[in-house]
Backbone as XML, in Angstrom:
<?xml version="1.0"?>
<chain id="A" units="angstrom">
  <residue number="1" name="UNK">
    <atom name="N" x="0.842" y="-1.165" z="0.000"/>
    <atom name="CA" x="0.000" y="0.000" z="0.000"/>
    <atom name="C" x="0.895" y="1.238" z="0.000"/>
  </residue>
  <residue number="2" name="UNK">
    <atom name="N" x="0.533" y="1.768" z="-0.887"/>
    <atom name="CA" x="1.287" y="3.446" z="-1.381"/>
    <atom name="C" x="1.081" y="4.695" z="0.119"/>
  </residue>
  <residue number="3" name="UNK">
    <atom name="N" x="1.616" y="5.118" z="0.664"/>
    <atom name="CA" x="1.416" y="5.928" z="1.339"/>
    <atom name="C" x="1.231" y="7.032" z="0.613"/>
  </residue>
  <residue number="4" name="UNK">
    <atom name="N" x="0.400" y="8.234" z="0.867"/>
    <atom name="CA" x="0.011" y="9.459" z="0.286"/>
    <atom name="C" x="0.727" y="10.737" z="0.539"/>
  </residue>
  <residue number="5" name="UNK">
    <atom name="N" x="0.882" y="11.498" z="-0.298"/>
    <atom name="CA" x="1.910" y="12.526" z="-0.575"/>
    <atom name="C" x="1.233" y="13.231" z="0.365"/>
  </residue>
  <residue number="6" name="UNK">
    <atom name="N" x="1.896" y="14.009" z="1.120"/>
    <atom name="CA" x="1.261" y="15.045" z="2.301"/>
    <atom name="C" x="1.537" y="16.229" z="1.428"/>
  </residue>
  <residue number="7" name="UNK">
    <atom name="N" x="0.162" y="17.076" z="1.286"/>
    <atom name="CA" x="0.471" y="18.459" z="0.548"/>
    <atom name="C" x="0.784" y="19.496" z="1.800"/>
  </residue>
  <residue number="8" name="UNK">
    <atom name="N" x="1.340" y="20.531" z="0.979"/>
    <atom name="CA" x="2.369" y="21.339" z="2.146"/>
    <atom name="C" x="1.320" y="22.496" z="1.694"/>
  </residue>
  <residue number="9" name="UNK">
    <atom name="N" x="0.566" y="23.028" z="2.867"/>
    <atom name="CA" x="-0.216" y="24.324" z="3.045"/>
    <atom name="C" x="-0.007" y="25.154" z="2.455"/>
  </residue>
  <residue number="10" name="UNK">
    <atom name="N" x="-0.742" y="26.463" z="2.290"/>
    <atom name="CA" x="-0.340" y="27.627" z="1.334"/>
    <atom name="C" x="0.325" y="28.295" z="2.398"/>
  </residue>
  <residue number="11" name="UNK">
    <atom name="N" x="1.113" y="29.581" z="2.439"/>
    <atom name="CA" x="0.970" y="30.389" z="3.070"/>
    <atom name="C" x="0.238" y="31.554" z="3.300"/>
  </residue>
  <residue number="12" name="UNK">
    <atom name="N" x="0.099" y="32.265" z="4.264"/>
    <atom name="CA" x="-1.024" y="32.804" z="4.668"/>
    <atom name="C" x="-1.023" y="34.046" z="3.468"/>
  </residue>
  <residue number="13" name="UNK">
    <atom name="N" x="-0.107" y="34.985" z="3.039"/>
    <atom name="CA" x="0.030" y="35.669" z="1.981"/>
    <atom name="C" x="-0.346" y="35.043" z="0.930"/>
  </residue>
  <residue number="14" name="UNK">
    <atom name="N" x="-0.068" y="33.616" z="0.565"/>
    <atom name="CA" x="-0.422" y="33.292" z="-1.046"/>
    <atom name="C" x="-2.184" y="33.206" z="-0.627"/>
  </residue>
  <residue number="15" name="UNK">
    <atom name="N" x="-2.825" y="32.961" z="0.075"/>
    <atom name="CA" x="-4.247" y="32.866" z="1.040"/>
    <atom name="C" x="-4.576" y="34.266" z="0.401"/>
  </residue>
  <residue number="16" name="UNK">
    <atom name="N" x="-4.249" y="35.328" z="1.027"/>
    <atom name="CA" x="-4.723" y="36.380" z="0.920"/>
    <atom name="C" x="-4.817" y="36.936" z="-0.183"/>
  </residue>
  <residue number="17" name="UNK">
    <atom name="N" x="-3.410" y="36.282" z="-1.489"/>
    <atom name="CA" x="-3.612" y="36.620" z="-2.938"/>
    <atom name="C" x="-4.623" y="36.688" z="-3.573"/>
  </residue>
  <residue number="18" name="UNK">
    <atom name="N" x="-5.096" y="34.651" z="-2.799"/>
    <atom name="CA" x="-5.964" y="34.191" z="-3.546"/>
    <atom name="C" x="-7.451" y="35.025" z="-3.632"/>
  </residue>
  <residue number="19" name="UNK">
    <atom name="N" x="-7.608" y="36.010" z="-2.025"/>
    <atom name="CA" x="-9.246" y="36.640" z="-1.606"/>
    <atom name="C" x="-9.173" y="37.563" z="-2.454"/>
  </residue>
  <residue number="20" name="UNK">
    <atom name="N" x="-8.232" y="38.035" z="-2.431"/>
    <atom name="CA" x="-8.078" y="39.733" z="-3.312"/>
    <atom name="C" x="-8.271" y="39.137" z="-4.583"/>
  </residue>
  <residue number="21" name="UNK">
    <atom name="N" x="-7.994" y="37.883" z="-5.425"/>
    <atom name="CA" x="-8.392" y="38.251" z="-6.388"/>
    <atom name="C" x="-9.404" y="37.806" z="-6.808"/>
  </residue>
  <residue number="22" name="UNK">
    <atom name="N" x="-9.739" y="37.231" z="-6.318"/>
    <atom name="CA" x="-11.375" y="36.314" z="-6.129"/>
    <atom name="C" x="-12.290" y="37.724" z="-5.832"/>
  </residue>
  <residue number="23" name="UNK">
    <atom name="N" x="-11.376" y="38.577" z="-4.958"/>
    <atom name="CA" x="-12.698" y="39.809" z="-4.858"/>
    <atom name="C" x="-12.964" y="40.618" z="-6.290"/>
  </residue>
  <residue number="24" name="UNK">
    <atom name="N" x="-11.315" y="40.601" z="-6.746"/>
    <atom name="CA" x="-11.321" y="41.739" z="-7.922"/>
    <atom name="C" x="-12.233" y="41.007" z="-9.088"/>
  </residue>
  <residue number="25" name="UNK">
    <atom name="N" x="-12.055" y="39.722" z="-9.195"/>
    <atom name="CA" x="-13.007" y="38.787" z="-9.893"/>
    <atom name="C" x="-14.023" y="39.193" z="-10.197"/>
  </residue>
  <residue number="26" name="UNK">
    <atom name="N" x="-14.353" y="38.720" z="-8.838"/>
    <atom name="CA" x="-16.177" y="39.506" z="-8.246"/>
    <atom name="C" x="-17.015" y="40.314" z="-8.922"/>
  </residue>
  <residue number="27" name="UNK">
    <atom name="N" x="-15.998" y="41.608" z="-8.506"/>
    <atom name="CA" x="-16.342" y="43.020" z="-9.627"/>
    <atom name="C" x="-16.519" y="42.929" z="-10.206"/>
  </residue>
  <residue number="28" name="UNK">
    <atom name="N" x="-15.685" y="42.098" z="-11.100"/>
    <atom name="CA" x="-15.726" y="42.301" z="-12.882"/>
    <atom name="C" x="-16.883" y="41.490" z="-13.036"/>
  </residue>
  <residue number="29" name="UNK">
    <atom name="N" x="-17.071" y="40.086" z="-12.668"/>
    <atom name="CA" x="-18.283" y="40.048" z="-12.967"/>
    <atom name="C" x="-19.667" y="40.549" z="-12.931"/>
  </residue>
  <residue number="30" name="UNK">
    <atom name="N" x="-19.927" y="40.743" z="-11.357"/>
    <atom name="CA" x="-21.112" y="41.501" z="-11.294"/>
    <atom name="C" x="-21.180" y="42.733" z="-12.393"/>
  </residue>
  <residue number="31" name="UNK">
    <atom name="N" x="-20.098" y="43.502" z="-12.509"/>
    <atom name="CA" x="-20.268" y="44.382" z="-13.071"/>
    <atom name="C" x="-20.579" y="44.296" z="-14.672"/>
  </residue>
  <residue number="32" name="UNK">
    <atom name="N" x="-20.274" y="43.183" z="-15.135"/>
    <atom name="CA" x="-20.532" y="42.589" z="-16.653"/>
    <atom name="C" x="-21.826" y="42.541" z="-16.660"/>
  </residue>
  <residue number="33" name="UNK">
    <atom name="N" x="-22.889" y="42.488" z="-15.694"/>
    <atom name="CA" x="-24.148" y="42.296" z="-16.142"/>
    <atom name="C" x="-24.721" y="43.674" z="-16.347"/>
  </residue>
  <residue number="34" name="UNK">
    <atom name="N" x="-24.214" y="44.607" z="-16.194"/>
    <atom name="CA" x="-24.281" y="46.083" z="-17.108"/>
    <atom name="C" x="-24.468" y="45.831" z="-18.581"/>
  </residue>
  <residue number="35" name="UNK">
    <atom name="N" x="-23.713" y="45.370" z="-18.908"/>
    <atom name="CA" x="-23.454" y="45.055" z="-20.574"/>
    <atom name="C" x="-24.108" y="44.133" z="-21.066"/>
  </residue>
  <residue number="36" name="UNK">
    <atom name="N" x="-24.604" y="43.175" z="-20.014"/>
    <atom name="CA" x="-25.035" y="41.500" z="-20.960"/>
    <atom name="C" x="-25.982" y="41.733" z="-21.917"/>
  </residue>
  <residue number="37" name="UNK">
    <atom name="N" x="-25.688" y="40.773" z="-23.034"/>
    <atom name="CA" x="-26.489" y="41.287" z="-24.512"/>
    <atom name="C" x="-28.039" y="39.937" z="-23.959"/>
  </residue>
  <residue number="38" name="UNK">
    <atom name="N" x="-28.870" y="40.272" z="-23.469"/>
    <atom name="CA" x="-29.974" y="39.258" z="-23.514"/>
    <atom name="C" x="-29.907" y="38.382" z="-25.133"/>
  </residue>
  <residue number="39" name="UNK">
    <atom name="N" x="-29.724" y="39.315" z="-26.290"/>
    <atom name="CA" x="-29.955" y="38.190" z="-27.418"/>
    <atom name="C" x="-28.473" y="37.861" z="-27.444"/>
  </residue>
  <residue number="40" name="UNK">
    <atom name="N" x="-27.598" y="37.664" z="-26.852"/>
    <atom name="CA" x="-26.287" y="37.053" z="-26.551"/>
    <atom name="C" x="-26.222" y="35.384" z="-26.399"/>
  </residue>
  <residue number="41" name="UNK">
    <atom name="N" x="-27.270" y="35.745" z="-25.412"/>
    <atom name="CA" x="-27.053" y="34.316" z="-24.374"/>
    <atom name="C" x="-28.551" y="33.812" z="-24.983"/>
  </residue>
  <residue number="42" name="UNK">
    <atom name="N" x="-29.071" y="33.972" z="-26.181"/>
    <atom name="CA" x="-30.191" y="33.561" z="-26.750"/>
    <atom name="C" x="-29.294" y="32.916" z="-27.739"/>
  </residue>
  <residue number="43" name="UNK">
    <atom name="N" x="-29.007" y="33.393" z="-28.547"/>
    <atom name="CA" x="-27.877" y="32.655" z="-29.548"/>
    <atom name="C" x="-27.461" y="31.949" z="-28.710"/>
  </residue>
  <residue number="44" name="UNK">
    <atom name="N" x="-26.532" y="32.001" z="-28.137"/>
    <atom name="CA" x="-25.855" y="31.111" z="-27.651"/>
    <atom name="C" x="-26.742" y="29.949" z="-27.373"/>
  </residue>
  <residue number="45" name="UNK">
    <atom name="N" x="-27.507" y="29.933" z="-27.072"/>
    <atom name="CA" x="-28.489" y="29.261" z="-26.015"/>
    <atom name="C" x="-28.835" y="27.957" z="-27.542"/>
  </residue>
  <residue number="46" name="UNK">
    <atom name="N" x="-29.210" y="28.710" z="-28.574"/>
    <atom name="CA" x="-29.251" y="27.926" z="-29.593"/>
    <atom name="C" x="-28.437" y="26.735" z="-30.061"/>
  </residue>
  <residue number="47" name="UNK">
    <atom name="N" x="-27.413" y="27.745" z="-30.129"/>
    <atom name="CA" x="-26.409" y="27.093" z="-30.942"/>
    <atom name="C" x="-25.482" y="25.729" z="-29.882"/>
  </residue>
  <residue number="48" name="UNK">
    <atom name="N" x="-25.504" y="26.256" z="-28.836"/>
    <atom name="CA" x="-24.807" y="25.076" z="-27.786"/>
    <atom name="C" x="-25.252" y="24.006" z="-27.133"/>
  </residue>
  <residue number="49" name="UNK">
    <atom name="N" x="-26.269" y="25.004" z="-26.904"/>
    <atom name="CA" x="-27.358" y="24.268" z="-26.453"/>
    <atom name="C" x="-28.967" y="23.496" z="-27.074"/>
  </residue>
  <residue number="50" name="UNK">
    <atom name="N" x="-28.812" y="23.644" z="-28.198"/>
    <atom name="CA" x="-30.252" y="23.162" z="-28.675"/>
    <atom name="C" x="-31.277" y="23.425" z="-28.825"/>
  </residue>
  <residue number="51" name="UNK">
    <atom name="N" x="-31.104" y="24.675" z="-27.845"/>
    <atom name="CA" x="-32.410" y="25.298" z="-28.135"/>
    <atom name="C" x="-33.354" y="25.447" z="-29.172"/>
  </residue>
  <residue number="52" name="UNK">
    <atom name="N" x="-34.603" y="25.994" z="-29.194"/>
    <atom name="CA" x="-35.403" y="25.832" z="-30.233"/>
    <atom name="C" x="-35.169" y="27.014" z="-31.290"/>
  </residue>
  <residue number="53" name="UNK">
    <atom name="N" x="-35.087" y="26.972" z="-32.799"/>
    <atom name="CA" x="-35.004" y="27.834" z="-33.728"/>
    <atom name="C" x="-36.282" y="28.554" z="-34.784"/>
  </residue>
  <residue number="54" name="UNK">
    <atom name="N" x="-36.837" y="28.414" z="-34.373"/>
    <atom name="CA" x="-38.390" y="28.773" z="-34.796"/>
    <atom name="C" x="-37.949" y="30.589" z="-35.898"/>
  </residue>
  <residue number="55" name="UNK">
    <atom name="N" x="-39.127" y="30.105" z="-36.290"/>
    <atom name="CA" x="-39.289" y="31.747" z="-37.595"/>
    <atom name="C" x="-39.497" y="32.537" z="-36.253"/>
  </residue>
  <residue number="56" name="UNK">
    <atom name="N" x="-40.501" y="32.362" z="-35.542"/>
    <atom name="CA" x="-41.170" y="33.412" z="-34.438"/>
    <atom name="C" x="-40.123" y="33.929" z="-33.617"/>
  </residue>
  <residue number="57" name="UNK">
    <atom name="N" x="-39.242" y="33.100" z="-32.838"/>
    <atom name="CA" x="-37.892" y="33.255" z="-32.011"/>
    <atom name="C" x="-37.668" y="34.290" z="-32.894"/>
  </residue>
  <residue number="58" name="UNK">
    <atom name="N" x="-36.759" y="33.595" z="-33.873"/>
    <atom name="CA" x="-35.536" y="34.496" z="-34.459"/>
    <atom name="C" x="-36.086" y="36.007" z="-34.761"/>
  </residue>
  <residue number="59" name="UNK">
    <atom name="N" x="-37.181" y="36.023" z="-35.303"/>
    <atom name="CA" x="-37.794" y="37.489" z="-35.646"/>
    <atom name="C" x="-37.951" y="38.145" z="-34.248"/>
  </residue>
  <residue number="60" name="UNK">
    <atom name="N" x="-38.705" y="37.776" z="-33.209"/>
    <atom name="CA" x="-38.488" y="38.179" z="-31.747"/>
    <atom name="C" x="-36.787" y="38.717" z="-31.554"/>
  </residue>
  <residue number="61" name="UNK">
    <atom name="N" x="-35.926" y="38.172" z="-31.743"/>
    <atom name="CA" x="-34.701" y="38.369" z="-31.043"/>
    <atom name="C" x="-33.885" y="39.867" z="-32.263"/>
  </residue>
  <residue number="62" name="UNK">
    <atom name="N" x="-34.460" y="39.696" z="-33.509"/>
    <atom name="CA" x="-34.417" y="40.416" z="-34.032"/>
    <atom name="C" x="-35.113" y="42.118" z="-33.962"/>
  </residue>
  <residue number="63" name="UNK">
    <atom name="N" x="-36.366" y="41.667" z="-33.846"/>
    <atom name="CA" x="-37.001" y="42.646" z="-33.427"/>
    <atom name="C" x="-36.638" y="43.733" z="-31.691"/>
  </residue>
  <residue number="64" name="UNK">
    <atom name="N" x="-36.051" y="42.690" z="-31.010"/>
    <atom name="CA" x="-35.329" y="43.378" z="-29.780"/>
    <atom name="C" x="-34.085" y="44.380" z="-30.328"/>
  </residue>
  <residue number="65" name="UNK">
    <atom name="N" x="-33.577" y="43.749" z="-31.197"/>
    <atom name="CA" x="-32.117" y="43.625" z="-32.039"/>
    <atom name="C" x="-32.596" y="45.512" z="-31.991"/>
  </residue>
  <residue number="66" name="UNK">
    <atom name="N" x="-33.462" y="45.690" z="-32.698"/>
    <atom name="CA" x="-33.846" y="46.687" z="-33.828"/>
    <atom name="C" x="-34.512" y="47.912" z="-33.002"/>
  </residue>
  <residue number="67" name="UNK">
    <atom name="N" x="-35.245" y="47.486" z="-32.246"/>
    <atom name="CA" x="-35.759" y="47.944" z="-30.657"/>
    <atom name="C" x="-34.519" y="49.120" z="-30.111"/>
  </residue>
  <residue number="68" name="UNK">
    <atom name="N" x="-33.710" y="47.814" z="-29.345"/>
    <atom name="CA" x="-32.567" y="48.380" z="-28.337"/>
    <atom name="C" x="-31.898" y="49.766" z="-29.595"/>
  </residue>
  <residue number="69" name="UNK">
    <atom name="N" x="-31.508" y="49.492" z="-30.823"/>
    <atom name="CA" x="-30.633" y="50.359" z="-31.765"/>
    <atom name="C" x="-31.568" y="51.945" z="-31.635"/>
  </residue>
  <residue number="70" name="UNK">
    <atom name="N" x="-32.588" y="51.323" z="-31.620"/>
    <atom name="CA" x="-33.679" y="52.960" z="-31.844"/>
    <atom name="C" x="-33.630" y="53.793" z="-30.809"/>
  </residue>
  <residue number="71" name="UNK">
    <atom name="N" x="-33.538" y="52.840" z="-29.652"/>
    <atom name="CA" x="-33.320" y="53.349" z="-28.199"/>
    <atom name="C" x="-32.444" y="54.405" z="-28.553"/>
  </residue>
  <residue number="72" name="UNK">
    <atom name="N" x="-31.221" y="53.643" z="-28.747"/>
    <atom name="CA" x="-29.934" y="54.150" z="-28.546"/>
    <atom name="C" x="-29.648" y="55.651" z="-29.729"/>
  </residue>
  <residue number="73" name="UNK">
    <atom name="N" x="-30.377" y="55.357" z="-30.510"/>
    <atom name="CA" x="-30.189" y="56.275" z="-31.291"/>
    <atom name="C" x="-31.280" y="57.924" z="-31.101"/>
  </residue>
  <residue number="74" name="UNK">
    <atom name="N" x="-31.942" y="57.286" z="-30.326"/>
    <atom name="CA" x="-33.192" y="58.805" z="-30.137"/>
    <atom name="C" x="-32.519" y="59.132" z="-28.503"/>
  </residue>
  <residue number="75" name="UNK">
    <atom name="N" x="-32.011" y="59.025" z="-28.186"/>
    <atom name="CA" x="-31.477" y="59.233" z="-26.782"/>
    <atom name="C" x="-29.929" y="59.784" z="-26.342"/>
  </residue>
</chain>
């Protein structure tokens, strides 16, 4: 029977690397949902996943498409 490699602890600094950047992480994500494209993760959703491709969908996701641009442009 193999005896098992004893792993040698972090130290408490490489510990603290790890929070800070797990926090700075954090940020960036939460803060990405500022930007998230809803017809992003619809495509996607398709294409990876299987989702359904229907005439109705795609014109829906289009029609958001066309929506959000008008927004952006009268504002």
């Amino acid at each position: 029977m193999e005896a098992k490699a004893q792993k040698k602890p972090i130290s408490e600094a490489r510990a603290w690397c790890y929070v800070i950047i797990g926090g700075i992480l954090e940020i960036i994500w939460a803060s990405g949902f500022k930007y998230e494209s809803i017809n992003g993760a619809i495509v996607l959703g398709m294409i990876f996943f299987k989702e359904p491709r229907s005439l109705f969908r795609v014109a829906c996701i289009v029609g958001i498409i066309f929506a959000v641009m008008g927004l952006k442009l009268t504002s």
